[in-house]
C-alpha positions as CSV (number, residue, x, y, z in Angstrom):
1,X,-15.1,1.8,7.9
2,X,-15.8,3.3,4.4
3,X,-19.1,2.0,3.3
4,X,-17.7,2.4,-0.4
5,X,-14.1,1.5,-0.7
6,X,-14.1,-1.5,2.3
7,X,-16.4,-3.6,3.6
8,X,-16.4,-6.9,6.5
9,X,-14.3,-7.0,9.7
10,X,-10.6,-5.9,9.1
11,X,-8.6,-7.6,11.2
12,X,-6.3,-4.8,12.2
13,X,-9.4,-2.7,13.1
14,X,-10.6,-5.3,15.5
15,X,-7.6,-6.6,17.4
16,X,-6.1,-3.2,18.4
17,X,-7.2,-1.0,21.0
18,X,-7.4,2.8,19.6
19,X,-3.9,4.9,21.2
20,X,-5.2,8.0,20.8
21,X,-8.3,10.3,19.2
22,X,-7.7,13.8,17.6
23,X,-10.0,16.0,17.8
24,X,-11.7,17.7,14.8
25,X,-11.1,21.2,13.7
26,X,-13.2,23.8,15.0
27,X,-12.0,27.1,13.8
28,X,-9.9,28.7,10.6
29,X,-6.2,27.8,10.5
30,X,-3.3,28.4,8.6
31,X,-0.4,26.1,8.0
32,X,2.5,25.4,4.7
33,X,0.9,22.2,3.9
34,X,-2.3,20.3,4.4
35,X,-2.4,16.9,3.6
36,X,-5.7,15.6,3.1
37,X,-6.7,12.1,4.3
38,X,-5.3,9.8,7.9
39,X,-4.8,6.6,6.2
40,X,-1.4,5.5,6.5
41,X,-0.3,7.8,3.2
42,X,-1.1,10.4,4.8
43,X,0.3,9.5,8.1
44,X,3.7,8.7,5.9
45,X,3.7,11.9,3.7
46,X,2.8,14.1,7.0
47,X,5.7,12.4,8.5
48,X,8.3,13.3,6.1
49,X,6.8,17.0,5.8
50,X,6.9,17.3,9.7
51,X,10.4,15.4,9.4
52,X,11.7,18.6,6.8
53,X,10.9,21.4,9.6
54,X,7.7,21.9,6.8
55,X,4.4,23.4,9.0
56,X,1.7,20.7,8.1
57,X,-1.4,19.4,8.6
58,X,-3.2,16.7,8.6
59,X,-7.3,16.4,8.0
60,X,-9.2,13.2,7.7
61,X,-12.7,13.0,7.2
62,X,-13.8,10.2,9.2
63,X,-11.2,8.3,11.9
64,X,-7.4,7.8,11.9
65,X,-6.3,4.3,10.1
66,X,-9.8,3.1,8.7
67,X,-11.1,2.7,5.4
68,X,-8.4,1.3,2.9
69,X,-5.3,1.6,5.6
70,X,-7.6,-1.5,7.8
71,X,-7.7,-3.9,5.3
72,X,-4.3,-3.8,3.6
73,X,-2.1,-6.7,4.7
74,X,0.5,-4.5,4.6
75,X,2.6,-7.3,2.7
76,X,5.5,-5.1,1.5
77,X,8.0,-6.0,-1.6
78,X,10.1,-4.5,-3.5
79,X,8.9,-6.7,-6.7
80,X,5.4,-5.1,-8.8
81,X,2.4,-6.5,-9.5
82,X,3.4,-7.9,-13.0
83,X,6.9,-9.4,-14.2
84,X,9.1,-7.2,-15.5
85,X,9.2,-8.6,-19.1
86,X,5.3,-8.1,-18.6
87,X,5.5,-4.4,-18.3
88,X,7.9,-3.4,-21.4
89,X,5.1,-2.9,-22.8
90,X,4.2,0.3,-20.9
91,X,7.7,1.1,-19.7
92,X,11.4,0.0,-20.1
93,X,13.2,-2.8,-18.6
94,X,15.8,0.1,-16.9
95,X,12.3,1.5,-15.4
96,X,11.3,-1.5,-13.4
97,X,14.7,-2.2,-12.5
98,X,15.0,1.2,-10.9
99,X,11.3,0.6,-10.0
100,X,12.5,-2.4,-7.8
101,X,15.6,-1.1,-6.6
102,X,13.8,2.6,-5.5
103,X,11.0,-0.7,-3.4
104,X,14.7,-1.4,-1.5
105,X,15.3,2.2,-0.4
106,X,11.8,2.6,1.0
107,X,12.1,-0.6,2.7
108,X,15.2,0.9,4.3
109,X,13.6,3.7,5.2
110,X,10.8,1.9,7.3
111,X,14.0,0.3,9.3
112,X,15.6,3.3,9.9
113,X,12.3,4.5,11.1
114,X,12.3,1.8,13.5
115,X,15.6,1.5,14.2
116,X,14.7,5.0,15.8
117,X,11.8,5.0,17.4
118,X,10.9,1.5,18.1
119,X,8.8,-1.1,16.8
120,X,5.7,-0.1,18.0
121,X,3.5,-1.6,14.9
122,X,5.2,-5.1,14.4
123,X,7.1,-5.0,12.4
124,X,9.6,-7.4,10.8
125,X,11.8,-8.1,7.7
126,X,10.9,-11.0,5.8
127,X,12.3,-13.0,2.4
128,X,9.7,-13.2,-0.6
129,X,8.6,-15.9,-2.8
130,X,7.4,-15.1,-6.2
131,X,6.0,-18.6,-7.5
132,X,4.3,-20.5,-10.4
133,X,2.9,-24.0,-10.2
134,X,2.3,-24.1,-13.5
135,X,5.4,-26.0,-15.7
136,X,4.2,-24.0,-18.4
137,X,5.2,-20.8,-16.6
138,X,8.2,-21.8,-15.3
139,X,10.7,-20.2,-18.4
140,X,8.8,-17.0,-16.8
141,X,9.7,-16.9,-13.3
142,X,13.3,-18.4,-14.6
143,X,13.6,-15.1,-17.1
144,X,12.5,-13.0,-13.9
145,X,14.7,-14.7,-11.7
146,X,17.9,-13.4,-14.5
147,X,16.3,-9.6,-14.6
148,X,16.5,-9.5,-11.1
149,X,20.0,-10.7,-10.7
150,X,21.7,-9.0,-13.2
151,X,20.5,-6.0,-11.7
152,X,22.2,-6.9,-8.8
153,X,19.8,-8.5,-6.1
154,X,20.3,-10.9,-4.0
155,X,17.8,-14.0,-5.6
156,X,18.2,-17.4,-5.6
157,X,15.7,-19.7,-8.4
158,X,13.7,-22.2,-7.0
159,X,12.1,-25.6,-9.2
160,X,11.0,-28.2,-8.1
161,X,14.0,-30.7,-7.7
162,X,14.9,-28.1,-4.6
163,X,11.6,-26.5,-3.6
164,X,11.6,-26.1,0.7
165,X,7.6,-25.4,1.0
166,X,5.0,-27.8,1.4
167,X,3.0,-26.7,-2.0
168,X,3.7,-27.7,-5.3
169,X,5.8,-24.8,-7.5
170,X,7.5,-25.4,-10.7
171,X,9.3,-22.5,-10.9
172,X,10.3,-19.4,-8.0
173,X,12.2,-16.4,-7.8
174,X,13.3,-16.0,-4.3
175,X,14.1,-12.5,-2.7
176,X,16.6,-12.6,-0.1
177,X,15.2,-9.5,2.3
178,X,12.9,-8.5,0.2
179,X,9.8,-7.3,1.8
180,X,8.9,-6.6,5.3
181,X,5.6,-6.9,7.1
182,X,4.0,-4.6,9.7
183,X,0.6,-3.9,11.7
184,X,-0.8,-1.4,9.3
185,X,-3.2,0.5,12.4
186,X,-0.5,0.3,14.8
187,X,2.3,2.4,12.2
188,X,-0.5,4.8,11.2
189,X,-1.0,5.9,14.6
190,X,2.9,5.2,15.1
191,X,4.1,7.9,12.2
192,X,1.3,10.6,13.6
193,X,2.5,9.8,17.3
194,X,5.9,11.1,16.1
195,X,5.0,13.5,13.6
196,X,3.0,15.5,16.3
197,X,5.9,16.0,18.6
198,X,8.0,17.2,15.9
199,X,4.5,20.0,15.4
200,X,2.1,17.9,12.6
201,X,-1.4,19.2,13.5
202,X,-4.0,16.4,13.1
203,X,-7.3,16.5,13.0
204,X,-10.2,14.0,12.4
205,X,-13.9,13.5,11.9
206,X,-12.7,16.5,9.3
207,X,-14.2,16.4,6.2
208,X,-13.0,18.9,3.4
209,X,-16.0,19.4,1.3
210,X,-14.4,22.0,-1.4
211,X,-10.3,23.1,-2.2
212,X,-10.2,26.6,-3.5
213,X,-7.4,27.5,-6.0
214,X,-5.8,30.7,-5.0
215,X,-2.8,32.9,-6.8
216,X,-0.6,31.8,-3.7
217,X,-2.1,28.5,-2.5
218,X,-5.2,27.3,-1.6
219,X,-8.2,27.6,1.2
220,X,-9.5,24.3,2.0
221,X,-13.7,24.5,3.4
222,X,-14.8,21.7,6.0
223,X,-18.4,20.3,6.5
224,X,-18.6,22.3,9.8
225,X,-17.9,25.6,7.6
226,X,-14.2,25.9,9.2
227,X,-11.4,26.5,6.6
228,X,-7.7,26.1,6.4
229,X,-5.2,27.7,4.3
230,X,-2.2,26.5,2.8
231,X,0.6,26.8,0.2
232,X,0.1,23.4,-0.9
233,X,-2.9,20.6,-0.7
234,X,-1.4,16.7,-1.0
235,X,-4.4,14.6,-1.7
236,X,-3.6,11.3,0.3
237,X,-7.0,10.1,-0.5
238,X,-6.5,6.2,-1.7
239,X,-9.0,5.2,-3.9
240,X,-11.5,8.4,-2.7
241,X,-10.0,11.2,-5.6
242,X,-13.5,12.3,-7.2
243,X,-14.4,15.1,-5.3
244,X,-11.4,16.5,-5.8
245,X,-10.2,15.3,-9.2
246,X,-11.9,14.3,-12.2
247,X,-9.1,11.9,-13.4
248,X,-9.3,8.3,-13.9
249,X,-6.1,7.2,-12.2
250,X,-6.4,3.6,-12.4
251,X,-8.8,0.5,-13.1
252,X,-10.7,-0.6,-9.4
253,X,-11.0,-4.1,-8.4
254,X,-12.0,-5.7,-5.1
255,X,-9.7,-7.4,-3.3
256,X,-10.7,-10.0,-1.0
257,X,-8.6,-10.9,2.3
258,X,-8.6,-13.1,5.3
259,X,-7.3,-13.9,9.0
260,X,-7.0,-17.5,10.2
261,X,-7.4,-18.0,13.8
262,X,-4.1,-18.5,15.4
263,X,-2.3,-22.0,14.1
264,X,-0.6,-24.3,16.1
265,X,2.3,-24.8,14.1
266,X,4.0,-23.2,10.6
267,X,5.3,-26.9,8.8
268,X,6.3,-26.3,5.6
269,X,6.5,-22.4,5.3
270,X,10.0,-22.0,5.1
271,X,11.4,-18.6,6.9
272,X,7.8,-16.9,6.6
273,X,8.8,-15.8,3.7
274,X,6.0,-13.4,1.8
275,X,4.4,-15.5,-0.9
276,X,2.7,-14.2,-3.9
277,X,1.8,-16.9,-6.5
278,X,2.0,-15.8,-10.8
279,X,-2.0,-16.0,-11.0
280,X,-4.2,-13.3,-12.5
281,X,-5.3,-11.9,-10.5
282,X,-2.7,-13.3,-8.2
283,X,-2.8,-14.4,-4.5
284,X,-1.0,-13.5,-1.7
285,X,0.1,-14.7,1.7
286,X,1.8,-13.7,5.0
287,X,2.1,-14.6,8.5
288,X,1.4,-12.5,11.4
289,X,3.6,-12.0,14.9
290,X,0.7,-13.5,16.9
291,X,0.6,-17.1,14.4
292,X,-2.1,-16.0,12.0
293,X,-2.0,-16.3,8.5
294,X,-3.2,-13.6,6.5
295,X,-4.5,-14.1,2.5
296,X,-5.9,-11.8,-0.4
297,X,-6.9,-12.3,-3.9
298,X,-9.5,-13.4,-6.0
299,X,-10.3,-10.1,-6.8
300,X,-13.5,-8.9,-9.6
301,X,-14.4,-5.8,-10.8
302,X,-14.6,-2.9,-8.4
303,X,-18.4,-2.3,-9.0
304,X,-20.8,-3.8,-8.3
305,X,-18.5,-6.4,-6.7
306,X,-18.0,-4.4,-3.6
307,X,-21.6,-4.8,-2.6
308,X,-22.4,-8.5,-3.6
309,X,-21.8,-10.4,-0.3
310,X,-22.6,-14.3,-2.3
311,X,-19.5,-13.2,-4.3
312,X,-17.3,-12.5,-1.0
313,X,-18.6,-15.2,0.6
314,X,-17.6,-17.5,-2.2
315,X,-14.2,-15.8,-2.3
316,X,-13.6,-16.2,1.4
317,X,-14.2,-19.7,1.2
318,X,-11.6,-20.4,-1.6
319,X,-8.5,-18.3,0.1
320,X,-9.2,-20.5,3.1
321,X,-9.2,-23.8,1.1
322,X,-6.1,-22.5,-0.8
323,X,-4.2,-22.4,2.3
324,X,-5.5,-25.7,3.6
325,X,-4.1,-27.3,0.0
326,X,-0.8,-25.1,0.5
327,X,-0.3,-26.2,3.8
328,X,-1.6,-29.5,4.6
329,X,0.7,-29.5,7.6
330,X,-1.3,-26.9,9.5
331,X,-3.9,-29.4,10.8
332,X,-6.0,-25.9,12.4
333,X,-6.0,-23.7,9.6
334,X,-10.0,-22.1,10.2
335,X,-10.8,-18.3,8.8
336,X,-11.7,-15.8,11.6
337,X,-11.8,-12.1,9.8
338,X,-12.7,-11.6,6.7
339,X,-13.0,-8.5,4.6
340,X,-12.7,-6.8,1.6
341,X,-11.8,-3.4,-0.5
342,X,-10.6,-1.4,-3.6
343,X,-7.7,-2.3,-4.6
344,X,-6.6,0.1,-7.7
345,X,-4.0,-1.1,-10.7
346,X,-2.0,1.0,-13.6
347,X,-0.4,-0.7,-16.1
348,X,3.3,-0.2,-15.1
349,X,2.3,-1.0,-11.6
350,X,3.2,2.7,-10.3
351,X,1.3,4.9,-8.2
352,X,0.6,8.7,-9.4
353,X,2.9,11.3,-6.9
354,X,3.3,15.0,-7.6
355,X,1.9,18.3,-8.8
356,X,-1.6,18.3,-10.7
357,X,-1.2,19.4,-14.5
358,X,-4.0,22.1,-13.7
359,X,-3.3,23.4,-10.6
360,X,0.2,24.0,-9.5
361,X,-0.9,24.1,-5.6
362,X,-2.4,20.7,-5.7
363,X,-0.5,17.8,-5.4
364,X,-1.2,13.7,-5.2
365,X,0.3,11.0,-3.0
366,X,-1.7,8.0,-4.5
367,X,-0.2,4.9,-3.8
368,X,-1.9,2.4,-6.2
369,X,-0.8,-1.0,-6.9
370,X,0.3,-3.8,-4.1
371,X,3.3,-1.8,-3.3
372,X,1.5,1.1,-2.2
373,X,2.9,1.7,1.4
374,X,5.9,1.7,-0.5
375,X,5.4,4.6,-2.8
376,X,3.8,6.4,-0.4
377,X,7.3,6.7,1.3
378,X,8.9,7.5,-1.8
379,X,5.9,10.3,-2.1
380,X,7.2,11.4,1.2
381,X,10.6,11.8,0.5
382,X,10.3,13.4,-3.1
383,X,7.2,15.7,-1.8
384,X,8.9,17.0,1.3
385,X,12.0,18.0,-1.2
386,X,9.7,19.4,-3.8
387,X,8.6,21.9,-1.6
388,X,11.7,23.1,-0.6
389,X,12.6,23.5,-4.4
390,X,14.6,20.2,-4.9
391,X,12.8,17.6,-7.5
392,X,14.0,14.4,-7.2
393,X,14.3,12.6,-10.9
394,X,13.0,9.6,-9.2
395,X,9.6,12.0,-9.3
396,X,9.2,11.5,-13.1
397,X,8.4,7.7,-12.6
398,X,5.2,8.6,-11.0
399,X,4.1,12.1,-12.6
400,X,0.4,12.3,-12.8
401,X,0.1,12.7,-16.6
402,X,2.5,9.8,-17.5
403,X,-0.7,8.0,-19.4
404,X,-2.7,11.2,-20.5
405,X,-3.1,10.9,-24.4
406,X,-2.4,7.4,-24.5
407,X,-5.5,5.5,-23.9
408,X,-4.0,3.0,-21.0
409,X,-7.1,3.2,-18.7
């Protein structure tokens, strides 16, 4: 696991087996497009490039699915980190809405990708519950809850004359099929399992140590003095950019997460619904297919929080008693994996995908924000038409100058 950007036992890491090892690159190769980085962006953009008949590959510097990709919960909505009438103030209200309803399509396209080649990472649709328990805040989630339907989504409002769950909420905005969930390890190695028959070369335990900007494309140098040339570079990186780029793309915080031990019974968690409370920072809760229940928040600034274990500790201990107080039901609610890692916001809640300002051959798949799985299949989609010479307009939501100039980080 990356020393820098995650730390403790992620729970994905430890309960799978490993499918398969790839082995690293030992002499120069050419290819159209090298994506750099085997975390589950790059497994999804490498995907999409393979799935376009586009000669890629794929390099990752240490193994397949570790780092940031093991400690996501992989809790995936269509909704952003903030409200919508929260972020007018960095973007329009027509933005988000598109925002939410572009969170739909890649949602879709994760069930089509199932509904292919089988659910191999467990995956399954799930409702989501965006929730105050604050009276104060209720006029918000109510004003939500009218964005949201007026644009078209299937939502219901919850109070608390007809709230279903066992902990107290003053106010909810309920998303019929509005999020999914899924083994994040398992769909890494799922995507490059299918990505290599259709011809993705992979290759890890491949560090790139230096990109070289050439008239035609670029020359890529590993630590083992191999190099690989390409047309185009897609950094797929997470949070790990400064090597590469000297842009700040977002503000770092660590995120703290953990795994119950399997529970006996789920009283008072209606439909497993995806829960994310109105907090700041918020808090966040899912179940898992063998009865777990996974939890993240509490989050601090990125550094030095990432090395002080008193502070994860502490945090560990609160998302456990939080679910005991959610859930007073669940007499066997007892934290068995706990771990933590960067977690990287913007202030309109969108990740950065598309060509570098500076150089034309290098482009980013950065996924920031809680929806990053997401975005990274819309990175996919818009990438893989890019190169064939069709921009998407979707692609100016996430340029990678949309804040340069205006102070936002």
């Amino acid at each position: 696991m990356d020393l820098h950007y995650a730390q403790g036992e992620a729970i994905f890491t430890k309960v799978n087996q490993v499918p398969r090892q790839y082995p690293y690159l030992t002499e120069d190769i050419e290819t159209e497009v090298v994506v750099i980085g085997g975390g589950v962006t790059g497994a999804i953009v490498s995907y999409y490039m393979s799935e376009a008949g586009i000669r890629c590959t794929l390099l990752e510097k240490s193994r397949i699915a570790h780092g940031s990709t093991s400690i996501t919960t992989s809790l995936l909505q269509y909704e952003l980190d903030s409200n919508a009438r929260e972020l007018e103030q960095y973007t329009s209200l027509q933005n988000v809405v598109r925002s939410y309803k572009l969170g739909l399509k890649a949602l879709k396209e994760i069930d089509n990708f199932i509904q292919v080649y089988g659910n191999q990472c467990e995956y399954a649709k799930r409702d989501t519950l965006l929730y105050t328990n604050k009276q104060a805040e209720s006029a918000q989630m109510e004003e939500e809850y009218k964005v949201r339907k007026e644009a078209g989504l299937p939502v219901d409002f919850i109070g608390s004359e007809n709230n279903p769950f066992s902990f107290e909420l003053k106010g909810g905005v309920y998303s019929h099929e509005g999020g999914a969930q899924l083994d994040p390890y398992q769909y890494t190695h799922q995507l490059l399992e299918v990505s290599a028959q259709k011809g993705l070369n992979i290759y890890e335990n491949t560090e790139v140590i230096k990109i070289n900007y050439l008239a035609e494309g670029v020359e890529l140098e590993t630590v083992y003095g191999h190099k690989v040339k390409a047309k185009k570079v897609i950094l797929a990186t997470g949070y790990d950019t400064g090597r590469f780029s000297n842009r700040n793309f977002g503000t770092k915080t660590v995120t703290y997460n953990i795994a119950t031990k399997p529970v006996s019974t789920l009283e008072g968690w209606m439909n497993k619904v995806l829960i994310r409370d109105n907090n700041d920072p918020y808090h966040y809760y899912r179940t898992t297919q063998d009865h777990r229940i996974l939890a993240g928040g509490e989050d601090i600034p990125f550094n030095p929080g990432i090395f002080d274990e008193q502070a994860a500790d502490e945090r560990y201990d609160r998302l456990e008693q939080k679910i005991k107080e959610m859930f007073p039901n669940i007499p066997d609610i007892e934290k068995e994996y706990t771990y933590c890692g960067a977690f990287a916001s913007t202030q309109d809640n969108l990740g950065f995908i598309g060509p570098d300002t500076k150089h034309q051959h290098l482009w980013y798949c950065l996924g920031y924000g809680a929806n990053g799985i997401l975005f990274a299949i819309l990175g996919g989609l818009m990438l893989s038409k890019l190169y064939k010479g069709e921009k998407d307009d979707d692609l100016d939501l996430f340029r990678i100058d949309r804040f340069d100039g205006r102070g936002m980080f």
